[in-house]
TIVEXVO-105201 format. One line per field, with one value per residue (C-alpha): residue number from 0; residue in three letters; x, y, z. Coordinates in Angstrom, 2 decimals. Example, Ala and Ser with C-alpha at 12.3 -4.5 7.8 and 13.67 -1.06 7.14 Angstrom:
num 0, 1
residu ALA, SER
px 12.30, 13.67
py -4.50, -1.06
pz 7.80, 7.14
END
This chain:
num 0, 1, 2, 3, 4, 5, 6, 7, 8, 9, 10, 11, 12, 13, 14, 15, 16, 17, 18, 19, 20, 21, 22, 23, 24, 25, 26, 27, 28, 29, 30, 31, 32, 33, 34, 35, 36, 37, 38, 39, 40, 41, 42, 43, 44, 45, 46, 47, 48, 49, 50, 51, 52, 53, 54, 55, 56, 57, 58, 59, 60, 61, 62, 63, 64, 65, 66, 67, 68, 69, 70, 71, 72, 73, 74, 75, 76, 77, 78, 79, 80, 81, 82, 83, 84, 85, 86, 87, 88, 89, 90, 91, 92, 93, 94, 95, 96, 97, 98, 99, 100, 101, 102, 103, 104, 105, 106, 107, 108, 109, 110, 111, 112, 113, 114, 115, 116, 117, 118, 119, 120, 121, 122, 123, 124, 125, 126, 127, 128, 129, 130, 131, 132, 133, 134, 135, 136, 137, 138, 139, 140, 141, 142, 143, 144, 145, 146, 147, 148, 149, 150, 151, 152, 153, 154, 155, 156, 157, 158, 159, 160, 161, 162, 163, 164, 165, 166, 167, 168, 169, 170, 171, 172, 173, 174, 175, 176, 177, 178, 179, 180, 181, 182, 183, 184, 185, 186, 187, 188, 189, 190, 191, 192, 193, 194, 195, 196, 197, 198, 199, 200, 201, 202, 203, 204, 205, 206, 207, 208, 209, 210, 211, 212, 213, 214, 215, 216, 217, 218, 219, 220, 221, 222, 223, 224, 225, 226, 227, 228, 229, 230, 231, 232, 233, 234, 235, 236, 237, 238, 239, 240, 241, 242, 243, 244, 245, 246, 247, 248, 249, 250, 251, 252, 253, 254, 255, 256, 257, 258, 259, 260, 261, 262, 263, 264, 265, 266, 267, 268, 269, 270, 271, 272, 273, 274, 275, 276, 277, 278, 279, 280, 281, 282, 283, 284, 285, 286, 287, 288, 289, 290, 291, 292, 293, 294, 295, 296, 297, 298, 299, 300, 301, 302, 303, 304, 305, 306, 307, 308, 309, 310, 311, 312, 313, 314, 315, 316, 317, 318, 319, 320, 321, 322, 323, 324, 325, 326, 327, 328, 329, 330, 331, 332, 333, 334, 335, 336, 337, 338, 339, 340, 341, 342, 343, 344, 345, 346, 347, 348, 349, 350, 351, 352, 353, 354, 355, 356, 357, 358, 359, 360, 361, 362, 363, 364, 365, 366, 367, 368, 369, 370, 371, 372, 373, 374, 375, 376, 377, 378, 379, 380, 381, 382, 383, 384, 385, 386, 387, 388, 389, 390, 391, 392, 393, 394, 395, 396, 397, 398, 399, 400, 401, 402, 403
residu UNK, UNK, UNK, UNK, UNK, UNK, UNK, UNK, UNK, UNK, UNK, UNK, UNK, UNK, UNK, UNK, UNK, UNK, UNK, UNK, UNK, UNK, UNK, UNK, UNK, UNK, UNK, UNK, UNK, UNK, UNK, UNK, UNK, UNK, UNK, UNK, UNK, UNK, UNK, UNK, UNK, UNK, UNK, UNK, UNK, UNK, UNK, UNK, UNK, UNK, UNK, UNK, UNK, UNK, UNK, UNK, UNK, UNK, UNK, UNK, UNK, UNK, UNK, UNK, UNK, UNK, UNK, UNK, UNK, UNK, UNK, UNK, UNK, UNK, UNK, UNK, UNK, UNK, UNK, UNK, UNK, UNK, UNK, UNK, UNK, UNK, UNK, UNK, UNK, UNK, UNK, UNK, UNK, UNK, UNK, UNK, UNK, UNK, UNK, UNK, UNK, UNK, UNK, UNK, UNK, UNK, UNK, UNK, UNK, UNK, UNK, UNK, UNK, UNK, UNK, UNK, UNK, UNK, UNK, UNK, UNK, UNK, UNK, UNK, UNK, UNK, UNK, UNK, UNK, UNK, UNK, UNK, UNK, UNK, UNK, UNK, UNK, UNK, UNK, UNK, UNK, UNK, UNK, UNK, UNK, UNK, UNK, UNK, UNK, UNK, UNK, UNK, UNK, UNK, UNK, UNK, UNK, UNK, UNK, UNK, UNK, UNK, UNK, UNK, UNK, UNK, UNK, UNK, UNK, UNK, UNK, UNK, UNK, UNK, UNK, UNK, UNK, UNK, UNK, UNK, UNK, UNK, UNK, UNK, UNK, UNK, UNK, UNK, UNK, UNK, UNK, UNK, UNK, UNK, UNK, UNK, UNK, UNK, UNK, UNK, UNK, UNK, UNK, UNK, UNK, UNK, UNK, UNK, UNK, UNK, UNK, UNK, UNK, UNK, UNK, UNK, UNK, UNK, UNK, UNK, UNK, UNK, UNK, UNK, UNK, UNK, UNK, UNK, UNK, UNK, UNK, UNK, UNK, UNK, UNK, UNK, UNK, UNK, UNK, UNK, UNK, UNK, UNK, UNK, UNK, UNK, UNK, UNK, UNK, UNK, UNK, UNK, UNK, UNK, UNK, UNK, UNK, UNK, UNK, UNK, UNK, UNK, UNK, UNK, UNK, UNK, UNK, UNK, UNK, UNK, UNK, UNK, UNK, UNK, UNK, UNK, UNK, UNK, UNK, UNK, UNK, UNK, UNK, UNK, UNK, UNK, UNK, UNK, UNK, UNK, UNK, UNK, UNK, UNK, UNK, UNK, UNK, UNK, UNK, UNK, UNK, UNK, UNK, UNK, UNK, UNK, UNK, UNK, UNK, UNK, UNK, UNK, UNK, UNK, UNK, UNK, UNK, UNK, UNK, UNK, UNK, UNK, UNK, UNK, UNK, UNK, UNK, UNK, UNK, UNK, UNK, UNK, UNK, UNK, UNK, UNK, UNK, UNK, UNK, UNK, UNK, UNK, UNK, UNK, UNK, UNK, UNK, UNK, UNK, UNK, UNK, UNK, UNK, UNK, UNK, UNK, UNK, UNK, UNK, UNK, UNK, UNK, UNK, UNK, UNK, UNK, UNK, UNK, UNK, UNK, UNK, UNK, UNK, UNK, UNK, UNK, UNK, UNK, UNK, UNK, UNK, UNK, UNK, UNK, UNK, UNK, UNK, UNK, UNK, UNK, UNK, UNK, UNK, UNK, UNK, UNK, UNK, UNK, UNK, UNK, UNK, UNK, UNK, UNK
px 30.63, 31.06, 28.57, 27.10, 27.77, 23.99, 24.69, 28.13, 26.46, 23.79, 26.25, 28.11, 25.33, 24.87, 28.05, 28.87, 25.79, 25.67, 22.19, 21.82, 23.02, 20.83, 21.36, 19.01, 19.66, 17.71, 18.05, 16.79, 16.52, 14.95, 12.00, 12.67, 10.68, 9.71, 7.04, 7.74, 4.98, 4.69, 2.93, 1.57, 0.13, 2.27, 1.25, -2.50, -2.08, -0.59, -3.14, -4.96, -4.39, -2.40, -2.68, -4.07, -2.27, -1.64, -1.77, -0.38, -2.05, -1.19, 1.33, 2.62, 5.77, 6.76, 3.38, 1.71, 0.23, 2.17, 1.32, 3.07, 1.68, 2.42, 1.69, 1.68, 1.37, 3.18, 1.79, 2.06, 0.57, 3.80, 5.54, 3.18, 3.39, 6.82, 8.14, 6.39, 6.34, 6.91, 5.68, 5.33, 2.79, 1.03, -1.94, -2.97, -3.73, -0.01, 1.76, 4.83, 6.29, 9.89, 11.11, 13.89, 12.38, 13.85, 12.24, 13.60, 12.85, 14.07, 16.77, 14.84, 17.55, 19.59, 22.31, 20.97, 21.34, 18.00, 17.26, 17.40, 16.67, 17.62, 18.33, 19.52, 23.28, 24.39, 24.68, 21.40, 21.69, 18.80, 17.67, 14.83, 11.60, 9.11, 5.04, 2.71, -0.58, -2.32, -2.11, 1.18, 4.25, 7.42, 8.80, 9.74, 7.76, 10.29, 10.84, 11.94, 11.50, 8.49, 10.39, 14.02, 11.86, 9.56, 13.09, 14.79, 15.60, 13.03, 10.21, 9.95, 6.81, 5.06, 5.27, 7.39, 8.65, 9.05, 10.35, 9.85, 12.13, 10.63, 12.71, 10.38, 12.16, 11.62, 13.32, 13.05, 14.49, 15.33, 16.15, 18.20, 17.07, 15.44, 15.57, 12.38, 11.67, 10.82, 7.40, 6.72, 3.52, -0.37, -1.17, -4.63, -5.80, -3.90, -5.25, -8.79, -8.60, -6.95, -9.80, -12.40, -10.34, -10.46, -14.20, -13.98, -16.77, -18.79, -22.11, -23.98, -23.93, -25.20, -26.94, -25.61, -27.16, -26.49, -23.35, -22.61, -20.18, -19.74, -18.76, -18.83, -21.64, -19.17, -16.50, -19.53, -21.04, -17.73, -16.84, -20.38, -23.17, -25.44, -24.63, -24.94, -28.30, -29.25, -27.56, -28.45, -30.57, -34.16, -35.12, -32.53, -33.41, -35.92, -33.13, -29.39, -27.98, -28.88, -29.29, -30.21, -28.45, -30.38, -28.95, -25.25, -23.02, -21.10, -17.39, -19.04, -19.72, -16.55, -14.44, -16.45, -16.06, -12.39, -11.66, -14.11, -11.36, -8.12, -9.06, -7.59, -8.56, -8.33, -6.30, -9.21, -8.02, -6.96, -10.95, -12.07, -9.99, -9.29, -6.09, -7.03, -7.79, -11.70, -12.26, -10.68, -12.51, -16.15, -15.45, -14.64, -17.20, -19.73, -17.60, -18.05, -21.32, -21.81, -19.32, -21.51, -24.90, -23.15, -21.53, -18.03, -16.70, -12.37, -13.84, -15.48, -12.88, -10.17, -12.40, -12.85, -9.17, -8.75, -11.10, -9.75, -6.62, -8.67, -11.00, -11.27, -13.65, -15.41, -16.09, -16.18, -19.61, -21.08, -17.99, -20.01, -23.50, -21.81, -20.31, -23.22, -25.43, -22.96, -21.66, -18.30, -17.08, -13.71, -14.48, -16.98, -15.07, -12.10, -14.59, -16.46, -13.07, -11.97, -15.01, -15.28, -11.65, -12.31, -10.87, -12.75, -16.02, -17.27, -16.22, -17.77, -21.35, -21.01, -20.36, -23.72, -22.16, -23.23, -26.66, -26.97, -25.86, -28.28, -31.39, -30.06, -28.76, -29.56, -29.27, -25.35, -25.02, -25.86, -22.70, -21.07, -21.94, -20.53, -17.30, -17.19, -17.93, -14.92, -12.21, -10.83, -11.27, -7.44, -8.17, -9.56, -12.86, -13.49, -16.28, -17.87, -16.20, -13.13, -10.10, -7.33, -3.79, -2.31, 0.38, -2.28, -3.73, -6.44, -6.49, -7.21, -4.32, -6.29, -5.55, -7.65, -7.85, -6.67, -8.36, -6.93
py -7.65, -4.71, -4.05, -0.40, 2.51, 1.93, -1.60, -0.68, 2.03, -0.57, -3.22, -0.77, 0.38, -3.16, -4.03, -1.29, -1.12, -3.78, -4.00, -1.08, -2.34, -0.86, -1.67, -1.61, -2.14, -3.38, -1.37, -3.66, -0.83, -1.07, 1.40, 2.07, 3.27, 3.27, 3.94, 3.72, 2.32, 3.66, 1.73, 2.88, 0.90, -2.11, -3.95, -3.22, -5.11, -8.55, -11.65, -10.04, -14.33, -15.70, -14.92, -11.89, -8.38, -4.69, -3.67, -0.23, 2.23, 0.79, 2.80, 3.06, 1.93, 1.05, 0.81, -1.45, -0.86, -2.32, -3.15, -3.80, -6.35, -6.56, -10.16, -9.07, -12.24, -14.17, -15.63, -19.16, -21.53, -23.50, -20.67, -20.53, -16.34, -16.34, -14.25, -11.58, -11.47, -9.10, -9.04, -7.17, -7.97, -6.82, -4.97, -4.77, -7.00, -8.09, -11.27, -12.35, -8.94, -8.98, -6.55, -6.10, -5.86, -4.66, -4.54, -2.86, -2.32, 1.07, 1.42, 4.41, 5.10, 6.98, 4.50, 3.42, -0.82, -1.21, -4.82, -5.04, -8.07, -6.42, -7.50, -4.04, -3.93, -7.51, -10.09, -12.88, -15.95, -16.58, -12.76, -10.54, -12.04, -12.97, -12.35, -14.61, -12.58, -9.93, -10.84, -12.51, -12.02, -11.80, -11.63, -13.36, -15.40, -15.11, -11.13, -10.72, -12.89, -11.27, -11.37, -9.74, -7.21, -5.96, -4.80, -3.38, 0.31, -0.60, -0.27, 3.17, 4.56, 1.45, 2.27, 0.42, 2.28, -0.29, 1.07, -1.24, -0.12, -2.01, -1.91, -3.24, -4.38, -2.31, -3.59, -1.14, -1.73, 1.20, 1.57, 3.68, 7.19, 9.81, 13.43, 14.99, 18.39, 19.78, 20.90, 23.37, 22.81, 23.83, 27.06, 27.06, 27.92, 30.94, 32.16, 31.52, 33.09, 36.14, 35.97, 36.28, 39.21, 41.20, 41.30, 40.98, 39.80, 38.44, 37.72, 36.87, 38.16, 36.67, 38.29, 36.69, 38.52, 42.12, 41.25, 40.76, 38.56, 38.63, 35.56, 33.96, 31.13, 29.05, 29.04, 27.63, 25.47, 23.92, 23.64, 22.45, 20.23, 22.20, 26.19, 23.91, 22.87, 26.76, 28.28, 26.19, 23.20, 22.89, 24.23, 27.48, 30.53, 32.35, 35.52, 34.04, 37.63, 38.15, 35.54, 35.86, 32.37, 31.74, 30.14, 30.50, 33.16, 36.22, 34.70, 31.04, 31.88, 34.00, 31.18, 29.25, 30.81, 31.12, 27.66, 27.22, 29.49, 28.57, 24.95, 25.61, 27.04, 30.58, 31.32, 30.85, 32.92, 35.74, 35.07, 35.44, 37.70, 36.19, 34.47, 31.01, 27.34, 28.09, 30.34, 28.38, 25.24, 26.96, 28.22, 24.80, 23.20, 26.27, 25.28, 21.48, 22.04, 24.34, 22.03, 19.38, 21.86, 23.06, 19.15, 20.56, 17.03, 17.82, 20.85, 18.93, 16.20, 19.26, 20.48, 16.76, 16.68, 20.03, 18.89, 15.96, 17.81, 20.09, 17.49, 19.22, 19.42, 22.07, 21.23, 18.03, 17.28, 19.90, 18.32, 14.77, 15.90, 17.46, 14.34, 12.28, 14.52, 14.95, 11.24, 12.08, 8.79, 8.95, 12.24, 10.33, 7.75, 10.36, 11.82, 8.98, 7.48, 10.81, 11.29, 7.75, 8.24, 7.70, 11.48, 13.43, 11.58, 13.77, 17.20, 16.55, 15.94, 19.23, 21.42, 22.69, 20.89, 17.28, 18.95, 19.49, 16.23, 14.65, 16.91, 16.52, 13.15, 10.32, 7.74, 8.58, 7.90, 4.57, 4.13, 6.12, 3.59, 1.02, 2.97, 3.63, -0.48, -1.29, 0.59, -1.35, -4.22, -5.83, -8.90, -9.18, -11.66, -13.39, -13.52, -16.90, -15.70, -17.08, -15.15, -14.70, -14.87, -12.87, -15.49, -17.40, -19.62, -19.42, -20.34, -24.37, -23.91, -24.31, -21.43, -19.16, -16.35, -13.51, -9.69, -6.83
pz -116.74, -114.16, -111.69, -111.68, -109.80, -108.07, -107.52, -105.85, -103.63, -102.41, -101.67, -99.69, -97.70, -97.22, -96.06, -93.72, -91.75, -88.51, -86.05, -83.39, -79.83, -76.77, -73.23, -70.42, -66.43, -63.29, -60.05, -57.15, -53.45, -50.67, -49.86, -45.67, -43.61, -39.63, -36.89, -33.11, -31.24, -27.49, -24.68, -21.94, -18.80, -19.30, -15.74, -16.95, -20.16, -17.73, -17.65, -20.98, -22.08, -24.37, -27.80, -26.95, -28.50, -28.91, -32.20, -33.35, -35.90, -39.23, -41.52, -44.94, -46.62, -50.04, -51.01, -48.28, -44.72, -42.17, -38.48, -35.08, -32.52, -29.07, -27.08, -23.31, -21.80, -25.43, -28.37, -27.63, -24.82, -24.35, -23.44, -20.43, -20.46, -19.80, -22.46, -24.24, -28.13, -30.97, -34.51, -37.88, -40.05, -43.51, -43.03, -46.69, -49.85, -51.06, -52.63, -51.91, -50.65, -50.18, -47.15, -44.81, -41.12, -37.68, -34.26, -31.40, -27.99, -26.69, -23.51, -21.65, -19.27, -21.95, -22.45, -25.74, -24.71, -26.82, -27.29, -31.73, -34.02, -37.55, -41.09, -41.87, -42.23, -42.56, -45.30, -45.58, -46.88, -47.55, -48.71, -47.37, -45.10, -47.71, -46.69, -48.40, -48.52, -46.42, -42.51, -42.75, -40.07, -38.80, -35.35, -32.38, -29.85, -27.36, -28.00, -23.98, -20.76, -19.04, -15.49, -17.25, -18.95, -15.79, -14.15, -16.95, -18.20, -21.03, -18.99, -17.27, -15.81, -16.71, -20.45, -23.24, -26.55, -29.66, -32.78, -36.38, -39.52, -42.95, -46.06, -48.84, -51.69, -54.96, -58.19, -61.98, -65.26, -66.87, -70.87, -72.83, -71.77, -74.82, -74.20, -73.17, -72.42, -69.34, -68.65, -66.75, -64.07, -65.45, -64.62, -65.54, -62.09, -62.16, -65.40, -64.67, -60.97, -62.81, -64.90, -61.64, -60.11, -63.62, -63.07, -67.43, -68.96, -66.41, -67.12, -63.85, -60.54, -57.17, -54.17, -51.36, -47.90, -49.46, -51.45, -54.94, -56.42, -60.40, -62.23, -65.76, -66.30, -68.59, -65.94, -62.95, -64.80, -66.20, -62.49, -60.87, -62.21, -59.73, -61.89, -65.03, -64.16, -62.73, -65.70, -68.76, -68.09, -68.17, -65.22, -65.46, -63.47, -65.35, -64.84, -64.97, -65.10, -61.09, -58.60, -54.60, -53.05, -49.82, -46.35, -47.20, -45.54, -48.08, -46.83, -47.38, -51.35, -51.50, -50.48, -53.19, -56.29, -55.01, -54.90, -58.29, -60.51, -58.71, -57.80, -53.95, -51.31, -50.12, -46.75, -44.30, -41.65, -43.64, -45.47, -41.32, -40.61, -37.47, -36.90, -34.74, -35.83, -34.15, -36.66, -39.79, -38.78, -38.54, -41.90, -43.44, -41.82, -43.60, -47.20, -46.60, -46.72, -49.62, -51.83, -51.15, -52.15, -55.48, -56.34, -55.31, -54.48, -54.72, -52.45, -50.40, -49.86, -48.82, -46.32, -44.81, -44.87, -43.30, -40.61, -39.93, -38.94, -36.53, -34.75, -31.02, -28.21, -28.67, -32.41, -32.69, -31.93, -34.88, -37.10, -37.06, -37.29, -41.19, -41.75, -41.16, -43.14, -46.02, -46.14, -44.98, -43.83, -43.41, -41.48, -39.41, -38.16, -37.27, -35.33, -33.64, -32.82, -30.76, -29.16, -28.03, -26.00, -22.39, -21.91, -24.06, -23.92, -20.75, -22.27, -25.64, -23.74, -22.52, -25.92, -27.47, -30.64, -28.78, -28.30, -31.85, -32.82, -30.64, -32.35, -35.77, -35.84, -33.45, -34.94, -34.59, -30.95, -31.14, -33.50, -30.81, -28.20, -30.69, -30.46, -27.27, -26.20, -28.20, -27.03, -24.47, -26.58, -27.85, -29.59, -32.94, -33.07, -36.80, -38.78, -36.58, -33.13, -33.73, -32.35, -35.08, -34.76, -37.70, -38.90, -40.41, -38.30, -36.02, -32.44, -33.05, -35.46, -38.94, -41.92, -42.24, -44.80, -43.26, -42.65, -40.63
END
């Protein structure tokens, strides 16, 4: 008996259709990246003992905090100082990170001889320089003889230049790619500061030493838990239509609401109206304070930021009384750390900002002492006095679990 027209469509649909193939491909790179570390007062650093080290400001690549460390006088006994040694190590929390390393001492005399260990640009046979964990190195003991190296072109006015590449290995697996349509960046901070400069619909106004500066309640207390509170909670304002704000400066407040409709901040100087970094740094040390008053914290983490960038003599001292009293500690250290510099410690006790900082906050000189009593210190002292050699043992040899 013959099959149906139905049945013959089915079995052909059958038939002719076979599974979908996709394809998919893993990209293995290198992320590079380099920092030169520059010493100076080599013949200072000689007899500092054995084991004992330089070690550079960390920095960032591929993802992890890396760290250079110098060994003036060589990293191990039998070597009886004779050489000096070289390392890079991991400065932060990793496992098994793959990377591509190069160290280089720099010719100074212009003739570019520099003295290079690399595994850029050359086949390994055994691939990249694994790191176990956090702490872990790679380098040479026997970097340079001490005696070759003290009458070379790489040591010139008693200062050494040593320049670290990393390549950490990255690998992605990408799949068959769907279309997508661009987006085009949120502009919400745009409409809303249009919004403020309208002057439409506002429905409160604030007295701020003679000035008056209209704004919409939604808008503030969307922004701030503080105009939330004043504006609808239970112990609102008994008149939210006009407000006097006490012990903050017009430009202060103006700068505010700015940054509260277009989430960034204004151009300080051309707020001042004075073109120099003085005047840009008083006025974010004025808005670090009010973000913190009105619960402004991305505010109050751009003007930390901004200051951080500005740290100077004459400022520095009023800079870390704020950042004490607003619990700024990244600020605080940036500070402590700059005053505590063997240079700038006499001229900072001079500026009426150390005054201040002495009436307002004492408690943050002895921190500043702290600071101050460790910076000629080089070696790094674990948590029972042990002195730890980052390649993960300590100085009897045993492992140790490692912290930079």
């Amino acid at each position: 008996m013959g099959r149906t027209l139905r049945e013959i469509s089915l079995s052909s649909a059958v038939s002719s259709s076979s599974p979908q193939a996709t394809t998919s491909i893993s990209k293995t790179d290198t992320v590079n990246g380099s920092h030169e570390f520059r010493i100076a007062g080599y013949s200072l650093l000689k007899g500092m003992g054995i084991g004992k080290y330089l070690a550079s400001e960390t920095f960032v690549v591929g993802g992890y905090s890396w760290a250079i460390y110098f060994y003036p006088d060589g990293k191990s006994p039998e070597d009886n100082a004779s050489y000096v040694s070289l390392f890079i190590a991991l400065a932060s929390d990793g496992t098994d990170v793959r990377a591509l390393f190069e160290l280089a001492m720099l010719d100074q005399s212009g003739n570019e001889r520099h003295k290079v260990h690399s595994h850029f640009g050359r086949i390994l046979d055994s691939g990249p320089y694994t790191l176990k964990y956090r702490g872990s190195m790679w380098g040479y003991k026997r970097f340079f003889k001490r005696s070759v190296l003290e009458t070379s072109d790489f040591l010139r006015d008693d200062c050494l230049q040593i320049q670290c590449s990393v390549g950490v290995v990255k690998s992605c697996t990408e799949g068959p790619k769907i279309y997508s349509i661009p987006m085009p960046p949120s502009n919400i901070g745009q409409q809303f500061g249009q919004l403020m400069e309208s002057g439409k619909r506002t429905d409160v106004n604030f007295e701020v030493d003679g000035e008056v500066f209209a704004a919409h309640k939604l808008v503030l207390a969307a922004r701030s838990p503080v105009f939330r509170a004043q504006l609808f909670g239970p112990m609102k304002e008994h008149n939210t239509q006009h407000i006097k704000v006490e012990d903050i400066e017009p430009q202060v407040f103006k700068a505010l609401l700015h940054f509260i409709y277009w989430d960034e901040l204004p151009d300080l100087q051309e707020l001042t109206g004075m073109n120099s970094k003085l005047a840009s740094t008083l006025m974010s040390q004025h808005l670090l304070a009010a973000a913190d008053r009105y619960g402004l914290q991305r505010l109050r983490l751009l003007c930390e930021s901004n200051l951080c960038q500005d740290v100077a003599i004459n400022t520095v001292g009023t800079t870390l009384a704020l950042a004490e009293q607003h619990h700024c500690f990244q600020l605080k250290v940036v500070c402590l750390k700059f005053v505590a510099t063997p240079e700038n410690l006499k001229a900072v006790m001079q500026t009426d900002g150390f005054q201040h900082l002495k009436n307002s906050c004492p408690s943050v000189l002895g921190e500043l002492l702290d600071y101050v009593a460790r910076a000629g210190e080089h070696s790094v002292i674990g948590r029972r006095g042990k002195e730890v050699i980052f390649d993960g043992n300590d100085a009897n040899g045993r492992r140790v679990k490692q912290r930079i």
